[in-house]
C-alpha positions as CSV (number, residue, x, y, z in Angstrom):
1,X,-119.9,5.0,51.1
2,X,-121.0,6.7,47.8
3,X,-117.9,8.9,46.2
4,X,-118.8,11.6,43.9
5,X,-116.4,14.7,43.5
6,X,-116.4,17.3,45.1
7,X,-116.4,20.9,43.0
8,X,-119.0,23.3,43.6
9,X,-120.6,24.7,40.4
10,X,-122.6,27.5,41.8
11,X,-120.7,29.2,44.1
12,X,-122.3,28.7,47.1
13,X,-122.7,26.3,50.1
14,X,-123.5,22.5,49.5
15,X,-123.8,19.2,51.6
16,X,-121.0,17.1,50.6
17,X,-121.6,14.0,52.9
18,X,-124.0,12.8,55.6
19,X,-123.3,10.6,58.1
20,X,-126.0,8.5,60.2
21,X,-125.6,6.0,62.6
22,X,-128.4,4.2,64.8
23,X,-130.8,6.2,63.0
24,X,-134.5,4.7,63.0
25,X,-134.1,1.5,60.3
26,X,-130.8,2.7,59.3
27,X,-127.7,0.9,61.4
28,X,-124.8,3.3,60.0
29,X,-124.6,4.8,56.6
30,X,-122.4,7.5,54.9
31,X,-123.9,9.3,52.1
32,X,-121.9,11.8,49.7
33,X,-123.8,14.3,47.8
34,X,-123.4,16.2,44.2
35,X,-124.2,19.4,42.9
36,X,-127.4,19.5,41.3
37,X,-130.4,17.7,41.9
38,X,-130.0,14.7,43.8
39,X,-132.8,12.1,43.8
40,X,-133.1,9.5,47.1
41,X,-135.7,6.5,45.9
42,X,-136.7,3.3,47.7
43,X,-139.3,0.8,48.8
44,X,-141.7,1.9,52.1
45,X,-140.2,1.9,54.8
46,X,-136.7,1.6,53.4
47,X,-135.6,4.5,55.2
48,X,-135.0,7.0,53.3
49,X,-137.3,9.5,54.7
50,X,-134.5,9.1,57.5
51,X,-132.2,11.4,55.4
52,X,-134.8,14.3,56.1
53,X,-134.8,13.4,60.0
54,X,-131.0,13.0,60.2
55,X,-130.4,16.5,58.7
56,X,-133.8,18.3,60.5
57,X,-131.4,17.1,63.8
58,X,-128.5,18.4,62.4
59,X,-130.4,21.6,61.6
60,X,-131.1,21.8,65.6
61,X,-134.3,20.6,65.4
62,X,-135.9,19.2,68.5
63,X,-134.7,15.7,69.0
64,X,-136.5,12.8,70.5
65,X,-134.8,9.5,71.9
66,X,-137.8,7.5,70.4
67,X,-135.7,7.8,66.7
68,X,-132.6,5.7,68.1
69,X,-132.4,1.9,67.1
70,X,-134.2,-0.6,69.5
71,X,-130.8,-2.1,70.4
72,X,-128.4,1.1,70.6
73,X,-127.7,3.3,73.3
74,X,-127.1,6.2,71.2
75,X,-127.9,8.0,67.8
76,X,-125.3,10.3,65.8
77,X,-125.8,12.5,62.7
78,X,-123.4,14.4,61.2
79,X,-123.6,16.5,57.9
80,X,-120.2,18.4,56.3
81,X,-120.9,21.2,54.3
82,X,-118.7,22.5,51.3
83,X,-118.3,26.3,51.9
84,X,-117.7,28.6,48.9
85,X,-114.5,30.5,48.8
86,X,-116.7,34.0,49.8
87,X,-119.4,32.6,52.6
88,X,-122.7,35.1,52.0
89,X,-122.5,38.1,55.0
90,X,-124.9,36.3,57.3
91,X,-123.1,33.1,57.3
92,X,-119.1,34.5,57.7
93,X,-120.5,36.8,60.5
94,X,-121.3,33.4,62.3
95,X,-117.7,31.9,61.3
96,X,-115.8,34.9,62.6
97,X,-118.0,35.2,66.0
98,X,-117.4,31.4,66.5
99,X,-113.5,31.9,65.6
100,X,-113.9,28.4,64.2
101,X,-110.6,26.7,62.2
102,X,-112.1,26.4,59.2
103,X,-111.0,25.9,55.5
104,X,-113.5,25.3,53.0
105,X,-115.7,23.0,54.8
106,X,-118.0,22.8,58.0
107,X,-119.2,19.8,59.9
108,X,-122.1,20.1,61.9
109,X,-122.9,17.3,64.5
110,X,-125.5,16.1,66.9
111,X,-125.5,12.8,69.3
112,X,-128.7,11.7,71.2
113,X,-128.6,9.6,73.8
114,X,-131.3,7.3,74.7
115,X,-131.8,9.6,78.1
116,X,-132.7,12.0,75.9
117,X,-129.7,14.3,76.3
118,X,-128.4,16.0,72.8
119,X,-124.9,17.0,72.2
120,X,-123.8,19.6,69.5
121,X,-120.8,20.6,67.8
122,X,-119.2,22.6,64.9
123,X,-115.8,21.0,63.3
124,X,-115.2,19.7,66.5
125,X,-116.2,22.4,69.0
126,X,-118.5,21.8,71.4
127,X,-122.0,24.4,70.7
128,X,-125.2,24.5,72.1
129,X,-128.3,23.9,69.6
130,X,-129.4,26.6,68.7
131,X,-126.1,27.8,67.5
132,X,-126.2,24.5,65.4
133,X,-129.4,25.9,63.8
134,X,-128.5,29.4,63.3
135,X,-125.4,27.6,61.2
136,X,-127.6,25.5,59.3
137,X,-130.6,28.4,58.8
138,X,-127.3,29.8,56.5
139,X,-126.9,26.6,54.8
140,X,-129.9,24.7,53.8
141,X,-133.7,25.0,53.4
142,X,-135.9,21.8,54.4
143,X,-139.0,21.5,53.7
144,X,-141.2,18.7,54.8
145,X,-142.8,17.0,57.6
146,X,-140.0,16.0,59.3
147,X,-137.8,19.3,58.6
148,X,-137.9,22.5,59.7
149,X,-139.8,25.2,57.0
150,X,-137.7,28.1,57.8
151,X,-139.2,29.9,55.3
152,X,-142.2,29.9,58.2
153,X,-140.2,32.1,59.7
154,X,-140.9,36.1,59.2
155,X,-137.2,36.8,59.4
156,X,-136.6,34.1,56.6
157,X,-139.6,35.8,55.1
158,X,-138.5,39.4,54.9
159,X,-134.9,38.4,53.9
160,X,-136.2,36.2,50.8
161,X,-138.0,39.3,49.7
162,X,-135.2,41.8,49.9
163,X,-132.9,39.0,48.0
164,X,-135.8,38.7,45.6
165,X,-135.8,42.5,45.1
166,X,-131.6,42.8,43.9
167,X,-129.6,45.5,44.2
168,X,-131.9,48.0,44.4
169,X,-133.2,46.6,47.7
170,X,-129.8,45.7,48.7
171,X,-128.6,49.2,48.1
172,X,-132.0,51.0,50.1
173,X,-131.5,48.4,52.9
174,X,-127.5,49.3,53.8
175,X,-128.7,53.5,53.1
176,X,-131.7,53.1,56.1
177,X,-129.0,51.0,58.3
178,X,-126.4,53.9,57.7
179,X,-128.5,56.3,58.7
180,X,-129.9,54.4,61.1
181,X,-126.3,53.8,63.0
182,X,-125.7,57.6,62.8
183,X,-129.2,58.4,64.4
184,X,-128.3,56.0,67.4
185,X,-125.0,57.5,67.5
186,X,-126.3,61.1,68.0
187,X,-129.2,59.6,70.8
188,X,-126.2,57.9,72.7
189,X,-124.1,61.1,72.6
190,X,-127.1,62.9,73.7
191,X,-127.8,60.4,76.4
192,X,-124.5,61.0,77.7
193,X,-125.1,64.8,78.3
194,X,-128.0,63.9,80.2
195,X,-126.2,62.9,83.0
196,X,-124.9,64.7,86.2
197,X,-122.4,67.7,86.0
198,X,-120.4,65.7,88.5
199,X,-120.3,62.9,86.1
200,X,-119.6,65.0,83.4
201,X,-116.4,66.6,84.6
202,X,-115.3,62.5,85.4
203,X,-116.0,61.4,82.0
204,X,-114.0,64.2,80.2
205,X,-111.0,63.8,83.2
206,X,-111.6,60.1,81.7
207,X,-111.4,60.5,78.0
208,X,-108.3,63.0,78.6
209,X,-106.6,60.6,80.4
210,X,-107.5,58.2,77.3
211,X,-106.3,60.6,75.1
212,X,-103.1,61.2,76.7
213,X,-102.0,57.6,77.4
214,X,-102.9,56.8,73.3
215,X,-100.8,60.1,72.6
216,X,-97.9,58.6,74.7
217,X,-97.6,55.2,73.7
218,X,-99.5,54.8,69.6
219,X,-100.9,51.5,70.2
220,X,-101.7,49.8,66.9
221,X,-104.2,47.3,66.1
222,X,-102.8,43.1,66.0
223,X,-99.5,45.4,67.5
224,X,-99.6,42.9,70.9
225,X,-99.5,39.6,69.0
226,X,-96.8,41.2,66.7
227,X,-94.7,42.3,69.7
228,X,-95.3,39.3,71.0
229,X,-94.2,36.8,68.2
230,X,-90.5,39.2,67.8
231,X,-90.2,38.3,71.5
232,X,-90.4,34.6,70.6
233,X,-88.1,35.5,67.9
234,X,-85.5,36.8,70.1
235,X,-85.7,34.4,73.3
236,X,-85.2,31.6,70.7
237,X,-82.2,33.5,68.8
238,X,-79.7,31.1,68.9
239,X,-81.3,27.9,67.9
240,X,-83.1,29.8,65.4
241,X,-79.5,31.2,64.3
242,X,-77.9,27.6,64.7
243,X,-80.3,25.9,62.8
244,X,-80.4,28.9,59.8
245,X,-76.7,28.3,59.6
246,X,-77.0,24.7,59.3
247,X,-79.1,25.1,56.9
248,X,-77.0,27.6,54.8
249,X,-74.2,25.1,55.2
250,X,-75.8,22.2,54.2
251,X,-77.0,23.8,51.2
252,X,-74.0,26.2,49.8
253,X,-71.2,24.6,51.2
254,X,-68.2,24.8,48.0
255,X,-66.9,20.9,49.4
256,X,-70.3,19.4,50.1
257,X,-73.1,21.5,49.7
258,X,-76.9,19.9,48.2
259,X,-77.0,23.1,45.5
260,X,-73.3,22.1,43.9
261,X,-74.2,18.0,43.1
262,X,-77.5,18.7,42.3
263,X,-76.1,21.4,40.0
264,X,-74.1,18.7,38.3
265,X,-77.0,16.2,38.2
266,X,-78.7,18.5,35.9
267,X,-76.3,19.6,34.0
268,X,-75.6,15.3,33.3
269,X,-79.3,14.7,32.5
270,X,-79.3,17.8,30.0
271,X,-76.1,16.1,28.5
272,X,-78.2,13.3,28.0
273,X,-81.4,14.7,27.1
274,X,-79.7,16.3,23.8
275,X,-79.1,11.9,22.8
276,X,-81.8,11.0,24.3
277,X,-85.5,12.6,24.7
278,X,-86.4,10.2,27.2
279,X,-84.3,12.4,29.6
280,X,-86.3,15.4,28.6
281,X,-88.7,15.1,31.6
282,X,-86.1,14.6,34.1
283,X,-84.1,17.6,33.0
284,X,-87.1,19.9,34.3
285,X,-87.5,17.7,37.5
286,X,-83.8,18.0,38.2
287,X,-83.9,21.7,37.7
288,X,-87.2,22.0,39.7
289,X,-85.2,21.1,42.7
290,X,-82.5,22.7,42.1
291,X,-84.3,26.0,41.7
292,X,-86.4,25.2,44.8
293,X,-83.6,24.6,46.9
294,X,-81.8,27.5,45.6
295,X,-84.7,29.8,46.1
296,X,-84.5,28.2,50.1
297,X,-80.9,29.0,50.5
298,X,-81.3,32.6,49.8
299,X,-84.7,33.0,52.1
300,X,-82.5,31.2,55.0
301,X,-79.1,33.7,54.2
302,X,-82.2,36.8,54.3
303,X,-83.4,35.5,57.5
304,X,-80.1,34.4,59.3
305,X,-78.6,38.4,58.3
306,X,-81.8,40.1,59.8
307,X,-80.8,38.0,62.9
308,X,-77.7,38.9,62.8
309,X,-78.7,42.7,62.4
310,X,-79.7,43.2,65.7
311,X,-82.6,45.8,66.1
312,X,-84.4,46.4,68.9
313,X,-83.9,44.3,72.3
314,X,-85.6,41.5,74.1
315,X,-86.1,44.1,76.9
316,X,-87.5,46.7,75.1
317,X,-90.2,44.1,73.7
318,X,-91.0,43.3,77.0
319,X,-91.4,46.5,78.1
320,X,-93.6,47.4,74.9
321,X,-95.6,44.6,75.9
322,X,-96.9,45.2,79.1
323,X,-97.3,49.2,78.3
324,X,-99.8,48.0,75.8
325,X,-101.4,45.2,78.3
326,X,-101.6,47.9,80.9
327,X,-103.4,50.7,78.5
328,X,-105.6,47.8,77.4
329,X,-106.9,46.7,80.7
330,X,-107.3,50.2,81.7
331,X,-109.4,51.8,79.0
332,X,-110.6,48.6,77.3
333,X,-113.4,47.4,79.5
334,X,-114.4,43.7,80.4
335,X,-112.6,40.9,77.6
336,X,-109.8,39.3,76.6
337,X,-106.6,41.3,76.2
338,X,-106.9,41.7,72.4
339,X,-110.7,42.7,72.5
340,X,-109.8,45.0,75.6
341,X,-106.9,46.7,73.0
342,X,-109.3,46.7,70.4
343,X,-112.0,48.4,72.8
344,X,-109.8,51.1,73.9
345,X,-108.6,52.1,70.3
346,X,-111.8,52.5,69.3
347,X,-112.9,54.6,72.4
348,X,-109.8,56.9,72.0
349,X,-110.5,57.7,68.5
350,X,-114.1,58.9,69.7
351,X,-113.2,60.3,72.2
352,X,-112.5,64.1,71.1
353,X,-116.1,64.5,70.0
354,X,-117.3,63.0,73.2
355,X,-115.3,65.2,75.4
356,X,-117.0,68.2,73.0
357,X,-120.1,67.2,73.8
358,X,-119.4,66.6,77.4
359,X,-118.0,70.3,77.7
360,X,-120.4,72.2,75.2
361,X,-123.2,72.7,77.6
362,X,-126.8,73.7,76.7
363,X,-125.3,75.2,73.0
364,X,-123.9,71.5,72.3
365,X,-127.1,69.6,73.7
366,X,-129.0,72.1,70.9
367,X,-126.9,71.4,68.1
368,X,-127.3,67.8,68.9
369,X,-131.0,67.8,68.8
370,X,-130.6,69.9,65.7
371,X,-128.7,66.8,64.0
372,X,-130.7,64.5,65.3
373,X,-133.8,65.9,63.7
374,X,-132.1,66.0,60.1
375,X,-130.9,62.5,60.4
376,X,-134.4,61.3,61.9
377,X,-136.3,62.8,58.6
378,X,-133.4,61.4,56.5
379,X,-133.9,57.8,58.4
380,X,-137.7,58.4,57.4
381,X,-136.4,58.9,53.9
382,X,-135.0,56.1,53.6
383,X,-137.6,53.9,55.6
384,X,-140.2,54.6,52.4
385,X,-138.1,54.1,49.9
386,X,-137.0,51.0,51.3
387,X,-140.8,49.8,51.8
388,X,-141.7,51.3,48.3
389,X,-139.2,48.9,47.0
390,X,-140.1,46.1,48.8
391,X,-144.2,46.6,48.0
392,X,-143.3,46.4,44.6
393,X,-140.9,43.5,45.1
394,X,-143.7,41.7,46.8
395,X,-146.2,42.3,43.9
396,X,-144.0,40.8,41.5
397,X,-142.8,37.9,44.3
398,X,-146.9,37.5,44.2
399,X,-147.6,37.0,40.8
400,X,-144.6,34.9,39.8
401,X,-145.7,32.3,43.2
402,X,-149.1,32.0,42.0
403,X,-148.0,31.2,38.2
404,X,-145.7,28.7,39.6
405,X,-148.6,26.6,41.2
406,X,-150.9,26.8,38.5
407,X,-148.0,25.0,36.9
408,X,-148.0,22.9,40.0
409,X,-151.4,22.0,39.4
410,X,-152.4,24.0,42.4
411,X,-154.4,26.3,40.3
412,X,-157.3,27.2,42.6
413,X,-154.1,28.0,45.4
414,X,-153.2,31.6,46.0
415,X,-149.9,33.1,47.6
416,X,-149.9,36.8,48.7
417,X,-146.9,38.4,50.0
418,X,-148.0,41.4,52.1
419,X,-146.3,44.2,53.5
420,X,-147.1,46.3,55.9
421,X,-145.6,48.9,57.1
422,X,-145.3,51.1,60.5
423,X,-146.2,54.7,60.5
424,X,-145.8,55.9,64.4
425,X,-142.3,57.2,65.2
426,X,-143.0,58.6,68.1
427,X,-140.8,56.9,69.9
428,X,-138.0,57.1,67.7
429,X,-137.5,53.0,67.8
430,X,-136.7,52.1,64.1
431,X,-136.2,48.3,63.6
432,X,-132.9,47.7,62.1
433,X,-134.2,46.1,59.0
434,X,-136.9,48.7,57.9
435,X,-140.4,49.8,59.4
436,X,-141.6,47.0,57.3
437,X,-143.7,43.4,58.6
438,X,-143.4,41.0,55.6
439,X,-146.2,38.1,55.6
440,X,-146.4,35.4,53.2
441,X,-149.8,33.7,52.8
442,X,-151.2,31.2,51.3
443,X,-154.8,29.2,51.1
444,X,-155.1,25.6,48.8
445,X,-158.5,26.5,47.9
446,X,-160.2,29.6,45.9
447,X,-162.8,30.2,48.9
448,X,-160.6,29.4,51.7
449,X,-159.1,32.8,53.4
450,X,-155.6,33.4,53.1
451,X,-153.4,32.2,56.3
452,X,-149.7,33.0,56.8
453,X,-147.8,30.1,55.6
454,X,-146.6,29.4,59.3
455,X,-150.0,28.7,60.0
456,X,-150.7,26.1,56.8
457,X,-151.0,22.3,57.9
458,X,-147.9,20.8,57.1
459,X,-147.9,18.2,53.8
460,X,-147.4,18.1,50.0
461,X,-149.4,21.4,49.2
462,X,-147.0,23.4,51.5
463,X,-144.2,22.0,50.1
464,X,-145.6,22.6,46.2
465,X,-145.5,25.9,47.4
466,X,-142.2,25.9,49.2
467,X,-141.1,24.6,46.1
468,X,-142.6,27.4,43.5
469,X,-141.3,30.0,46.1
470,X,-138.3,29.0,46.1
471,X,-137.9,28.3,42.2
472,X,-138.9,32.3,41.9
473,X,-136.2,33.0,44.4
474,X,-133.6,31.0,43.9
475,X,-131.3,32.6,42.0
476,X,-130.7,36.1,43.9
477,X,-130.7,33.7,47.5
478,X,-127.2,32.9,48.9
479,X,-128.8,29.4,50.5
480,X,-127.0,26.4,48.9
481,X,-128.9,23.2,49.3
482,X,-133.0,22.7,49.5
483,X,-134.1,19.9,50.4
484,X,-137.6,18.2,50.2
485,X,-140.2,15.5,51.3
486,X,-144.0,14.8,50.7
487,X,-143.0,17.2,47.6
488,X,-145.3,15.1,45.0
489,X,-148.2,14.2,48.0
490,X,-151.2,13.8,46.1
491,X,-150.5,13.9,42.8
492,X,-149.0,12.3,39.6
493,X,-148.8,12.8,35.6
494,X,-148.4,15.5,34.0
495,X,-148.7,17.7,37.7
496,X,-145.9,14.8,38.8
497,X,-143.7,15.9,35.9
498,X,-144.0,19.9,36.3
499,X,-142.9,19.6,40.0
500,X,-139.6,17.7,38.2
501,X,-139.1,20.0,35.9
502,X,-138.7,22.5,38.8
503,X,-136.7,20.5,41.1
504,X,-134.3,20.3,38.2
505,X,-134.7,24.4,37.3
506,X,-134.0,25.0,41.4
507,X,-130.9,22.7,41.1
508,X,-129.4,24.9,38.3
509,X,-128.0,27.5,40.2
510,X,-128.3,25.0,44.4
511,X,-128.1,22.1,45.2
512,X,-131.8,20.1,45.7
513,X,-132.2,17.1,47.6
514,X,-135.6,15.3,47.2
515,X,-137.3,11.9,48.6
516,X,-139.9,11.3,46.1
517,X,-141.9,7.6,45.5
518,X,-142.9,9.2,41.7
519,X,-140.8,8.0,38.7
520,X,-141.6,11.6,36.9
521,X,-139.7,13.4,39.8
522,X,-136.8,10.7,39.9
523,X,-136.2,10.7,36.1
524,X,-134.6,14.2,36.3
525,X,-132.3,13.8,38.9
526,X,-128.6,14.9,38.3
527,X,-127.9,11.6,41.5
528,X,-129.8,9.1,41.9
529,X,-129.8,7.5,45.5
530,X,-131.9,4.1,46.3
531,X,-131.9,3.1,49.8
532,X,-132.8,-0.5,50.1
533,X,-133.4,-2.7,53.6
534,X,-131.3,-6.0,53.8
535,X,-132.8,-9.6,55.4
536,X,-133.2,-8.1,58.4
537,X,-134.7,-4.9,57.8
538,X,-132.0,-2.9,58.5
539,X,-129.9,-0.2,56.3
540,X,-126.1,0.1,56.4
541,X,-124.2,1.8,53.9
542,X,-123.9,-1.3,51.8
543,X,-128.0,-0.8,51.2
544,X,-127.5,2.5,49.7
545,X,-126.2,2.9,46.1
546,X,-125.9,5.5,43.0
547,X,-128.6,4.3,40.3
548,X,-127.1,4.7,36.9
549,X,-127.5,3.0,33.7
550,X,-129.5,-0.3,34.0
551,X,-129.3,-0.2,37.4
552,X,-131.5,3.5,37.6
553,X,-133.4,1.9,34.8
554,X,-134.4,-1.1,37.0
555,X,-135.7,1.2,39.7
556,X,-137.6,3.7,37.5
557,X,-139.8,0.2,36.5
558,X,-140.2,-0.6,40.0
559,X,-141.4,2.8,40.5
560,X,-143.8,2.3,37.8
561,X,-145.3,-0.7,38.8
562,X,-143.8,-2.1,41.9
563,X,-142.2,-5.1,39.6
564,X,-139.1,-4.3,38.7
565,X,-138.4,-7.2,36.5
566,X,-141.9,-6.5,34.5
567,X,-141.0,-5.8,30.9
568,X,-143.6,-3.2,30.0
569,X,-142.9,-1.2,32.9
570,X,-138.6,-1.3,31.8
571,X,-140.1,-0.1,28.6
572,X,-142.3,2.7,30.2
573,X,-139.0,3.9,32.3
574,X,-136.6,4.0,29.0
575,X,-139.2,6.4,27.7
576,X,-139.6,7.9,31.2
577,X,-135.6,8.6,31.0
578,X,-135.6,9.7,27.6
579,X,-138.3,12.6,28.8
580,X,-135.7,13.8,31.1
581,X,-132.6,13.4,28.9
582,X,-134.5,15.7,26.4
């Protein structure tokens, strides 16, 4: 295994480690990860274009049995992903639906068996794979051609561009979806009046009923599991008062209480402290404890009085209980209890203006339409300012892409990001993220017509541009790690060195991950990784090792000329080195 540590200088997401096993050429391998850019070098067909498979599967990417070893029954990939202390929205939205146990990591799995069924899983929960890959969409970018190139995606597309456009665009976006919750609010309301008088009088009969149970009984939000952990509380009272006084006892006792000799102990090392400083230390661990154990005596006596206090009875808990089960599972709908609670608190608070609307007849049906006509030319509004922001957003996304591959010695390539935008609302359907279609596109060649990017052969020229895209984004997108293969396809000097350059730019505010056979892109890695094949042409995780010193030196000149040992081409990687130290 390869230990680095394990802080996370950018805020964000980051793969920590990534397990393979049975894995094309590679046996079983475990491979840890730094911040920054990390580098992963070796001979053909060393394997280490596996690194790229192994997370495209753990990304959900369609798997085929024809990757596991000849002589295994079974491949497994696992990567574990360092979360930052405030996931972006997208990505704790899919935490909280998933109700996953989770700290500050995430481990995302996938098995393959040689019948070609796939298994999936999330910190141990069993998921299905797409799940897996709308996890990993929030975590890393891959680019290459054994990845998925997300950024093919429109959705992927149209959120890069809005992150690329900052607050303002982040500000116009939540304005249109405000409005645009408040004009689906007033069509639903609306919707409602539509119906049957007959239905009518049985909704508001409903919703008064609702209104009248809530009056009655106040439910409160989290108030079931509350109830429910005091009635724990009580049916355990007294072990939970034995144990408290036990403790108490143990503790404060005047004959043999903890509190009165460790009191003395500290009071003897302070005596000795004052003729000898060697005792100085142990002063502050004795009163440490003693403190602590003070501090535990008092919580106990707190707890074992509030016991002791009484307050309200076991049967009155259990009769609180099962009022608020029963008003649950009569206004809340389909769910579990605490979603059906939820449910029904949130239909009783609406429901006054619904039974309004219910009983206002034709003059409430027109003052609805009234409202929903102001909101409609407000969610208009805010529609064109939104797609004003975002042409201008693209113009600049536009030019900074196509000065980025010049620099990539792509300068005949062009990128255009195009927007355009809906005018028919007829039908009052506004998308939820804007009237707007965003289209990236891209040709290799001055004549050549421009394509969306989703429709560009794989290879190195995508992933140039992948890369200048996402050096121009970078540092307003929540994604943490990028990762890339067939970056430097076709190309070498001083074009070799720019596309290093940016790999190392990208990694100052994500993590970059990069399979490269080019010293100039190696020599500015923040982690170097070489992947090497044993006697028998397999790779375990003895074959893969952190280059540094002589060691990275070695490989740099095997880079160079295939001859590691050559002494010209040692000399050509100090200077090689130096380059990327300066």
């Amino acid at each position: 295994m390869v230990g680095v540590g394990n802080s996370n200088n950018f805020g964000r997401s980051r793969l920590i480690e990534l397990s393979i096993r049975n894995l094309g050429v590679i046996e079983e391998a475990a491979i840890e990860f730094a911040p920054g850019l990390n580098v992963v070098t070796g001979e053909t067909g060393a394997g280490k274009t596996m690194v790229l498979t192994a997370l495209s599967l753990v990304a959900g990417e369609k798997s085929d049995s024809d990757l596991i070893r000849l002589d295994s029954e079974r491949l497994s990939v696992t990567g574990i992903f360092e979360l930052p202390s405030k996931p972006a929205s997208q990505l704790g939205t899919l935490l909280e639906e998933q109700a996953l146990d989770i700290e500050d990591s995430i481990i995302l799995s996938r098995n393959i068996n040689r019948d070609g069924k796939s298994r999936a899983s999330i910190s141990g929960v069993p998921t299905t794979v797409s799940k897996l890959a709308d996890f990993s969409d929030e975590l890393m970018e891959i680019h290459g051609q054994h990845g998925a190139v997300t950024l093919t995606k429109s959705s992927r597309q149209r959120d890069l561009l809005d992150n690329f456009g900052g607050a303002r665009a982040e500000i116009a976006l939540a304005e249109y979806k405000k409005a645009l919750e408040s004009f689906q609010e007033i069509k639903r309301r609306l919707h409602d009046l539509d119906k049957s008088e007959s239905s009518r009088v049985a909704k508001i009969q409903e919703l008064e009923t609702l209104l009248k149970d809530e009056a009655k009984l106040k439910p409160k939000s989290g108030e079931l599991e509350d109830v429910e952990n005091k009635i724990s509380v009580l049916e355990n009272l007294e072990d939970l008062r034995k144990h408290l006084s036990e403790i108490r006892e143990a503790l404060t006792s005047d004959e043999h209480g903890a509190l009165r000799g460790i009191d003395r102990a500290r009071r003897a090392f302070a005596a000795l402290s004052v003729k000898d400083e060697r005792f100085s230390e142990k002063v502050k661990r004795a009163e440490s404890a003693y403190f602590e154990l003070s501090d535990l005596a008092n919580e106990g006596g707190i707890l074992l009085d509030e016991l002791n206090e009484g307050g309200i009875s076991l049967d009155e808990l259990l009769e609180r209980k099962a009022a608020i089960k029963g008003f649950a599972k009569k206004h809340g709908g389909e769910g579990d209890i605490e979603e059906q609670l939820q449910r029904a608190l949130e239909r009783a608070k609406a429901a006054k203006n619904e039974i309004a609307d219910l009983s206002g007849g034709e003059d409430r049906v027109a003052a609805l339409k009234s409202d929903l006509e102001k909101v409609r030319r407000s969610l208009i509004e805010k529609a064109g300012s939104l797609s004003e922001i975002r042409n201008d957003a693209a113009a600049r996304l536009t030019n900074a892409v196509n000065d980025e591959l010049n620099e990539l010695a792509m300068p005949n390539a062009r990128f255009l990001c195009q927007i355009v935008s809906a005018k028919d609302f007829d039908k009052d359907d506004f998308p939820f993220h804007g009237i707007d279609e965003v289209t990236m596109k891209f040709s290799a060649h001055q004549s050549g017509e421009l394509l969306p990017i989703s429709k560009v052969a794989s290879g190195g020229e995508l992933s140039r541009l992948m890369l200048a895209i996402e050096v121009v984004a970078a540092g307003n997108s929540p994604l943490g790690t990028y990762l890339f293969d067939e970056v430097d396809a076709g190309i070498g000097g001083k074009a070799a060195l720019e596309v290093g350059k940016r790999l190392k730019r990208l990694a100052s505010t994500s993590q970059v991950i990069v399979v490269t056979h080019l010293p100039q892109v190696a020599i500015w890695a923040d982690h170097h990784l070489v992947v090497n094949k044993d006697s028998t042409g397999s790779i375990s995780e003895s074959s893969i090792s952190i280059a540094t010193g002589e060691e990275r030196e070695t490989e740099i000149a095997r880079m160079l000329s295939g001859v590691s040992e050559s002494e010209h081409a040692q000399e050509h990687a100090r200077e090689l080195l130096n380059l990327g130290k300066e």
